[in-house]
C-alpha positions as CSV (number, residue, x, y, z in Angstrom):
1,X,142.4,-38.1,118.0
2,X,141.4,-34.5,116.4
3,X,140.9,-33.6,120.0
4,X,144.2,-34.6,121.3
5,X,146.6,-33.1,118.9
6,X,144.8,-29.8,119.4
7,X,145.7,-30.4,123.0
8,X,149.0,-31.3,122.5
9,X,149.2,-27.9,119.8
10,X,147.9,-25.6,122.6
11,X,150.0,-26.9,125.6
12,X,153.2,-26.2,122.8
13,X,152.2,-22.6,122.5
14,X,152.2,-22.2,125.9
15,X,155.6,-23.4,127.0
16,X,157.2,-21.4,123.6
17,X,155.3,-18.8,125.4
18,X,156.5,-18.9,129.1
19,X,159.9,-20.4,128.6
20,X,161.8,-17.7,127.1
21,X,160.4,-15.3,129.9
22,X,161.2,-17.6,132.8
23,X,165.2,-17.9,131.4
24,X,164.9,-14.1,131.2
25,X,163.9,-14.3,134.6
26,X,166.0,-16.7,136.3
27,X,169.2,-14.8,133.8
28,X,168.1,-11.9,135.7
29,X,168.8,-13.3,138.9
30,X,172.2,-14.9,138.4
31,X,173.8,-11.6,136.0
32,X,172.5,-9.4,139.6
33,X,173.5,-11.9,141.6
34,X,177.4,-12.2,139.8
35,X,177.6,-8.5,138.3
36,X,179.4,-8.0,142.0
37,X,182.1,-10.7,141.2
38,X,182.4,-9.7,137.5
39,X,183.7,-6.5,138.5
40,X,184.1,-3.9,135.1
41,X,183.3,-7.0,132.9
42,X,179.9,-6.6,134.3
43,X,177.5,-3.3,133.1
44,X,175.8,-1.5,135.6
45,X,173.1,-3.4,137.1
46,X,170.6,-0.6,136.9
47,X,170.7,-0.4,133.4
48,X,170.5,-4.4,132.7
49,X,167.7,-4.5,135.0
50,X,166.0,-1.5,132.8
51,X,166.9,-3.4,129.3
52,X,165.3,-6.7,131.4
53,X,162.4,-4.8,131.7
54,X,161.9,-3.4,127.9
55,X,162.7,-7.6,126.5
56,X,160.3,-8.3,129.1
57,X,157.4,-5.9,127.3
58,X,159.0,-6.6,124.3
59,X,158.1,-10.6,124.2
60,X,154.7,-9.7,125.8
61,X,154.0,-7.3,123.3
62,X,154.4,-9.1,120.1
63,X,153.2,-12.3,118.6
64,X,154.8,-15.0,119.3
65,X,155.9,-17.2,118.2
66,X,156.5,-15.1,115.2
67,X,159.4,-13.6,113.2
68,X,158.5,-10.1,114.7
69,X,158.6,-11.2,118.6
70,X,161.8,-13.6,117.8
71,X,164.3,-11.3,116.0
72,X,164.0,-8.6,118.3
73,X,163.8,-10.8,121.6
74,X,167.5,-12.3,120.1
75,X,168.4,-8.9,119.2
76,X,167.9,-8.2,122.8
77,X,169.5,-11.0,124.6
78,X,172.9,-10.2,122.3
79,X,173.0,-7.0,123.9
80,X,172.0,-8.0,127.7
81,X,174.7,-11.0,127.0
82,X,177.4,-8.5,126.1
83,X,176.6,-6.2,129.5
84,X,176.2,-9.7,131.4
85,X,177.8,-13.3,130.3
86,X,175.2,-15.2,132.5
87,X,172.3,-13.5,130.2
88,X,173.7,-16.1,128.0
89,X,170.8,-18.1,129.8
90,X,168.2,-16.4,128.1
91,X,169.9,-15.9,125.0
92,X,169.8,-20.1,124.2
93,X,165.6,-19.6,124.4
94,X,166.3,-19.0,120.5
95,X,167.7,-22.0,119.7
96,X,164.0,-24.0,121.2
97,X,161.1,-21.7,119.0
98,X,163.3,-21.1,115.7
99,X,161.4,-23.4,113.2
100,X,158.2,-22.5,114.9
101,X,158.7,-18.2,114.7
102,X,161.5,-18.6,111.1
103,X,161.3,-20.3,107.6
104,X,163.9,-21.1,105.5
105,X,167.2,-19.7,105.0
106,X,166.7,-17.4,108.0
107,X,166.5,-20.1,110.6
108,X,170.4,-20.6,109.7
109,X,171.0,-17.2,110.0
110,X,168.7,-17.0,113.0
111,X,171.0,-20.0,114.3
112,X,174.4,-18.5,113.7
113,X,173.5,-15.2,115.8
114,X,172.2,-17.6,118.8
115,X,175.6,-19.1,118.3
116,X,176.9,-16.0,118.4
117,X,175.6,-14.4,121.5
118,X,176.3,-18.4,123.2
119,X,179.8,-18.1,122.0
120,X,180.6,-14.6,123.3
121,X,179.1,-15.7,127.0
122,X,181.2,-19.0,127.0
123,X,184.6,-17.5,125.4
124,X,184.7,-14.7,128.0
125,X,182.7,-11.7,126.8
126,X,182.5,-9.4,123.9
127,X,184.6,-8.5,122.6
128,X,187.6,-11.0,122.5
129,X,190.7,-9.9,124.6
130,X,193.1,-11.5,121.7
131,X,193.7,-13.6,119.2
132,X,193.6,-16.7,121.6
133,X,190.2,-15.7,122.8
134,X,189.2,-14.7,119.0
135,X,190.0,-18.2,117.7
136,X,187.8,-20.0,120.9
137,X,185.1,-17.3,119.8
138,X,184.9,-18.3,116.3
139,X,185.2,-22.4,117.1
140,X,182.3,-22.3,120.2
141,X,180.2,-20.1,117.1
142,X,180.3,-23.4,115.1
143,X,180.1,-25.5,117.9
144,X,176.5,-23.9,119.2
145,X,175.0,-23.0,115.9
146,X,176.0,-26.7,114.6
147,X,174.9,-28.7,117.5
148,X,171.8,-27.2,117.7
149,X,170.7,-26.8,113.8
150,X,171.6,-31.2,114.5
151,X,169.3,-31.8,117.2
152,X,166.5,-29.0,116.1
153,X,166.2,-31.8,112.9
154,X,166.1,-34.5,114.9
155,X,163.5,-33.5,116.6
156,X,161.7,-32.6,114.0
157,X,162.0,-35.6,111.9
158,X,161.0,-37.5,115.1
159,X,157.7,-35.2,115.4
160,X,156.9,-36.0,111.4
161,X,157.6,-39.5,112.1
162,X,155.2,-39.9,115.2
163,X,152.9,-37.1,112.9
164,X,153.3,-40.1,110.1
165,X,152.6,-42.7,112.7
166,X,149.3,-41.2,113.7
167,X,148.3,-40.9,110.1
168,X,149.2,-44.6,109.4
169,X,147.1,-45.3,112.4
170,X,144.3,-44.1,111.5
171,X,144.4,-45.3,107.6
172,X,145.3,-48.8,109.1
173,X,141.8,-48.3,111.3
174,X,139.6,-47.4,108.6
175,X,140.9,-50.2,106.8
176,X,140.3,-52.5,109.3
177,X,136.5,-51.1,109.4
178,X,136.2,-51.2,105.9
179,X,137.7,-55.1,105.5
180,X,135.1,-56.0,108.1
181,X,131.8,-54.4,106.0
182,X,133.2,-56.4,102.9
183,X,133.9,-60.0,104.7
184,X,130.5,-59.1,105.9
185,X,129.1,-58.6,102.9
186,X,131.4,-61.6,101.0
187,X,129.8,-63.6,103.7
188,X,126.2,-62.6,103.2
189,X,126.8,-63.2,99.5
190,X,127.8,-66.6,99.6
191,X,125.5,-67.8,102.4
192,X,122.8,-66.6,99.4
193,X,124.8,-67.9,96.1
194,X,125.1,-71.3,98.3
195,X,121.2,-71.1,99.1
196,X,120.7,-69.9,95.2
197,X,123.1,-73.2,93.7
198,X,121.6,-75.6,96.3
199,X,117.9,-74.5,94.9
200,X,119.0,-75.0,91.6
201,X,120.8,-78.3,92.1
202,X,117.4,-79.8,93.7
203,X,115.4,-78.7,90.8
204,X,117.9,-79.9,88.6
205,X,117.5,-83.4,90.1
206,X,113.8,-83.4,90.4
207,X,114.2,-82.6,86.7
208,X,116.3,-85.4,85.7
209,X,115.0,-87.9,88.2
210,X,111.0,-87.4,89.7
211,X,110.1,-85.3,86.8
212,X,111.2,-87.7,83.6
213,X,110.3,-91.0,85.7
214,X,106.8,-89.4,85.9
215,X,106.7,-88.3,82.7
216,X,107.9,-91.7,81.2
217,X,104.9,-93.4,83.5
218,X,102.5,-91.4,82.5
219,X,103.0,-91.8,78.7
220,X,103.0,-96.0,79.4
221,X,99.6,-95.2,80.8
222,X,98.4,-93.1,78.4
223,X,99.5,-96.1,75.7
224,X,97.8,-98.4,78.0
225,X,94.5,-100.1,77.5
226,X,91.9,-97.9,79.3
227,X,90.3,-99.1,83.0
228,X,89.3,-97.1,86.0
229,X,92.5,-98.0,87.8
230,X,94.2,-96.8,85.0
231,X,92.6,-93.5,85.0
232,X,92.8,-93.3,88.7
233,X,96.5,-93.6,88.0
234,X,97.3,-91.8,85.6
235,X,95.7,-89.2,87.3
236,X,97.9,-89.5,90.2
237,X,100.8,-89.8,87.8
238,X,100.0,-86.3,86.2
239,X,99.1,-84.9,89.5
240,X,102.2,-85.6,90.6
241,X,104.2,-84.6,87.6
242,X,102.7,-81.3,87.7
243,X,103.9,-80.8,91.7
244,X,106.9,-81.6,90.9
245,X,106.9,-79.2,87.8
246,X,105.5,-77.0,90.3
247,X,108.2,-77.4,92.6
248,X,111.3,-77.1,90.1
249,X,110.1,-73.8,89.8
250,X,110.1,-73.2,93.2
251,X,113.4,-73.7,93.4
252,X,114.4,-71.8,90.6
253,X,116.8,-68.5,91.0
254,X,114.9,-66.2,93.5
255,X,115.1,-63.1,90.6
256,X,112.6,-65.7,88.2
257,X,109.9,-65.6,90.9
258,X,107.1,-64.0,89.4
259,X,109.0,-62.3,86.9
260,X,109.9,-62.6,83.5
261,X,113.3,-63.7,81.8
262,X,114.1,-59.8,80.5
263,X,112.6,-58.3,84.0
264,X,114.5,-60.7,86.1
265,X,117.6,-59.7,84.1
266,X,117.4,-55.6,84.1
267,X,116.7,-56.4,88.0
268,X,120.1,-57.8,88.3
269,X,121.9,-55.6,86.0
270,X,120.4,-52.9,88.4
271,X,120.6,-54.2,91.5
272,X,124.6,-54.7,90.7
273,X,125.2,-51.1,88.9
274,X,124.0,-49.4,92.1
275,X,126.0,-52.1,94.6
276,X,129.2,-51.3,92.3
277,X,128.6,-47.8,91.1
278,X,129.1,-48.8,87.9
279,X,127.3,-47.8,84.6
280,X,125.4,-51.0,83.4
281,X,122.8,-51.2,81.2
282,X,120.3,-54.2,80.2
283,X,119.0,-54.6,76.7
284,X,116.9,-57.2,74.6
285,X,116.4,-57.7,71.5
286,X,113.7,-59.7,69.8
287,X,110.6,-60.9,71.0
288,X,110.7,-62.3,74.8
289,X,108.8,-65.9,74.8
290,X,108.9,-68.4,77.6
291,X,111.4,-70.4,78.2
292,X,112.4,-73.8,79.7
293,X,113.2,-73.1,83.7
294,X,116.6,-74.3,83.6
295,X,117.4,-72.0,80.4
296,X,116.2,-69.2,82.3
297,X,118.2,-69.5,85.4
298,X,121.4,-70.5,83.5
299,X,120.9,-67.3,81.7
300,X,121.1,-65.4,85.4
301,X,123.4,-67.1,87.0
302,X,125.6,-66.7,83.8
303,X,125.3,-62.6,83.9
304,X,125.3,-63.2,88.0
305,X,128.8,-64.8,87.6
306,X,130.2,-62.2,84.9
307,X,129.1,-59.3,86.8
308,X,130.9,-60.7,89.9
309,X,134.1,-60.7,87.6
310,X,133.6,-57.2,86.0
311,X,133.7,-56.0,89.9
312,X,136.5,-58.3,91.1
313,X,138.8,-58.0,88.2
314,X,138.1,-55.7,85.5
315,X,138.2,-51.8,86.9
316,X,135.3,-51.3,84.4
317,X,133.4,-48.1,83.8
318,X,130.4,-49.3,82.0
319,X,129.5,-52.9,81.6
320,X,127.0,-53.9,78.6
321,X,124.5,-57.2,79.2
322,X,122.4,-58.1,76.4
323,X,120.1,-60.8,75.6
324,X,118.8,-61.5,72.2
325,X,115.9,-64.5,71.2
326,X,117.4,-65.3,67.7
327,X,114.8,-68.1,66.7
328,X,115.7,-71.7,68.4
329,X,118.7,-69.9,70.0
330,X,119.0,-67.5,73.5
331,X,122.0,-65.7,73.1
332,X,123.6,-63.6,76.3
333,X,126.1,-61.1,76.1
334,X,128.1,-59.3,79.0
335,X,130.5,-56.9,78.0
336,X,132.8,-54.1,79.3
337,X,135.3,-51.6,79.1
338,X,137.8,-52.9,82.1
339,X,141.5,-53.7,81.7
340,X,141.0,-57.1,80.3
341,X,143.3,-60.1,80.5
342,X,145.7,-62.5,78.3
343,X,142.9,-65.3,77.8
344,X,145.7,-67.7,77.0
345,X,147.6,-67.2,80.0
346,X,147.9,-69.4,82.8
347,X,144.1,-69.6,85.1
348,X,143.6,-66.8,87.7
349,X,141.3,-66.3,90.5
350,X,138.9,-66.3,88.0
351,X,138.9,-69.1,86.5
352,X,136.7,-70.7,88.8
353,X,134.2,-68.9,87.9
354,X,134.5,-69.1,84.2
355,X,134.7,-72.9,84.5
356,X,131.6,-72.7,86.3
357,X,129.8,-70.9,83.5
358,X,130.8,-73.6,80.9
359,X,129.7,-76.3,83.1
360,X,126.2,-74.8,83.4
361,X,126.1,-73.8,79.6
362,X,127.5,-77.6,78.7
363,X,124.7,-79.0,80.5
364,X,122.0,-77.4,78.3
365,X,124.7,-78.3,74.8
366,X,125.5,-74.6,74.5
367,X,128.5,-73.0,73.9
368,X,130.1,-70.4,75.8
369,X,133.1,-68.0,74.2
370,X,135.4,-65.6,75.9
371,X,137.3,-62.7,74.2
372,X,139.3,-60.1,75.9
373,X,142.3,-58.4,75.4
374,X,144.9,-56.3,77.8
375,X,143.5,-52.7,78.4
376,X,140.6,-53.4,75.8
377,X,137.9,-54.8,77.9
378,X,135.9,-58.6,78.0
379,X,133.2,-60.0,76.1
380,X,131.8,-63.1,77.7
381,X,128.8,-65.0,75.1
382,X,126.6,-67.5,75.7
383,X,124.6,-69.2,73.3
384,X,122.1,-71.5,74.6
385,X,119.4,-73.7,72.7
386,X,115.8,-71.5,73.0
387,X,113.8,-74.5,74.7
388,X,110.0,-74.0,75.4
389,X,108.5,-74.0,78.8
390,X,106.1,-76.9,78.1
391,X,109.0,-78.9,77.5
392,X,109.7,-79.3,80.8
């Protein structure tokens, strides 16, 4: 588009360039061609063709268009117009370049001597026979200098418009790009938070279903009289408990693989600062011990779901996450600067969210608490119970 209005810019310059010379020329021919008819109205042909000649150097001399080539070409034509009426033709060239060579007050002033010059040509000639010819003078002065100052702005506001146009254009394109990278992205994010909850749901029912059944056969067994059948199955039994121990973990958030609670969390926390460009910094405090799976992963998909909100809703600049093992307790803490919210008003967008937090936290009998006030960031807590590993 750069391309095209330079174009467009160039092939302007050149017919403000050319025009004015070819209604000097073609005034040329029709004053010769009339000077006959007009009699003593008419100045000697010799010396309009010689004063022809010196605009002619004149316009090719100087910049253009430019205050300097515009005020002495309309100086010019006033004076051909008054030794020949039908130079009036070349005289309305300065109504076309006015805003392009003038700024300001003195493209009135540049419009009333056009007017002027247009005036004296269609009244009769300079200067006015009587007070008749005075009065039709002064009125076609108004009646040039007026009608063209209208339609110069019309034109212009009809270039800013389609100059406006062009701009909204190309803002409206860029959005469109830039809407398409985010549903891309929205879309890759939820194909992996669906993956993510489905993984968690399935170990969440191996845990409540395969896993205790197991559990609860293998402690009848172990309370039952020995035997080698018994042995054989209770092997079984804890074989099988432990793959299905084995695969709750599997399906655990992807972040826990192989890593620690704290490491898995400062990945987040980093991963989302430089997604977001936000300032957000992970901290713990106490001493790090094991926990049971489903602790752990409701702690990240708690400080997932918070940072989500912190970049949907709350124009943050730094966002806090801290997790603290306080005894029999694992507390996490996700605060920010942002614009904050009425947390007694009516639900939002986000309230899905946050109902999905309490569900998770209610599960383990934890509590979750929300504070925030307008323009004075959020603090979202949750405090869950500090359950061992080998519990599971």
């Amino acid at each position: 588009m750069g391309a095209g209005c330079e174009d467009v810019s160039v092939t302007e310059d050149k017919w403000l360039t050319w025009l004015p010379l070819g209604l000097l020329g073609l005034a040329t021919v029709v004053s010769t061609a009339a000077a006959p008819a007009l009699g003593d109205a008419a100045a000697d042909v010799r010396w309009t063709l010689a004063l022809t000649a010196v605009t002619a150097a004149w316009m090719l001399a100087t910049p253009r268009p430019g205050p300097v080539n515009y005020t002495g070409r309309t100086a010019l034509a006033f004076v051909l117009t008054w030794m020949n009426p039908f130079y009036a033709i070349f005289g309305v060239a300065g109504f076309f370049d006015v805003y392009d060579s003038l700024k300001g007050r003195w493209v009135y002033v540049a419009m009333l001597a056009v007017g002027i010059t247009q005036a004296g040509s269609q009244s009769g000639g300079f200067p006015p026979d009587d007070a008749a010819q005075a009065w039709v003078f002064v009125a076609l002065i108004g009646l040039n200098a007026g009608l063209a100052t209208a339609f110069m702005r019309i034109s212009l506001r009809t270039e800013q418009r389609t100059v406006d146009l062009e701009q909204l254009n190309a803002d409206l394109e860029a959005a469109l790009l830039e809407n398409q990278d985010l549903q891309e992205r929205l879309v890759s994010q939820a194909r992996e938070a669906g993956v993510q909850e489905e993984r968690a749901r399935l170990a969440r029912e191996i845990h409540d279903t395969l896993a205790q059944s197991l559990a609860g056969i293998v402690t009848q067994l172990e309370a039952s009289v020995g035997g080698e059948r018994q042995e054989r199955a209770l092997g079984l039994a804890r074989h099988a408990l432990a793959e299905a121990r084995r695969s709750m973990l599997d399906l655990s958030p992807g972040d826990l693989e192989g890593a620690m609670l704290p490491d898995a969390l400062s990945c987040v926390v980093a991963a989302w600062s430089a997604e977001h460009a936000v300032r957000a910094d992970a901290v713990v405090v106490g001493d790090p011990v094991p926990l049971h799976p489903e602790v752990e992963a409701t702690v990240i998909r708690i400080a997932q779901e918070s940072l989500t909100n912190v970049a949907k809703h709350a124009d943050a600049a730094r966002v806090g996450v801290t997790l603290s093992y306080d005894g029999d307790e694992v507390v996490l803490d996700v605060r920010d600067d942002g614009v904050g919210f009425d947390v007694d008003a009516p639900p939002g967008s986000s309230s899905f969210g946050l109902r999905g937090m309490r569900q998770r936290v209610a599960r383990l009998a934890g509590e979750l608490t929300l504070e925030s006030l307008a323009g004075r960031g959020t603090a979202v807590s949750a405090r869950l119970p500090a359950l061992a590993r080998e519990a599971a």
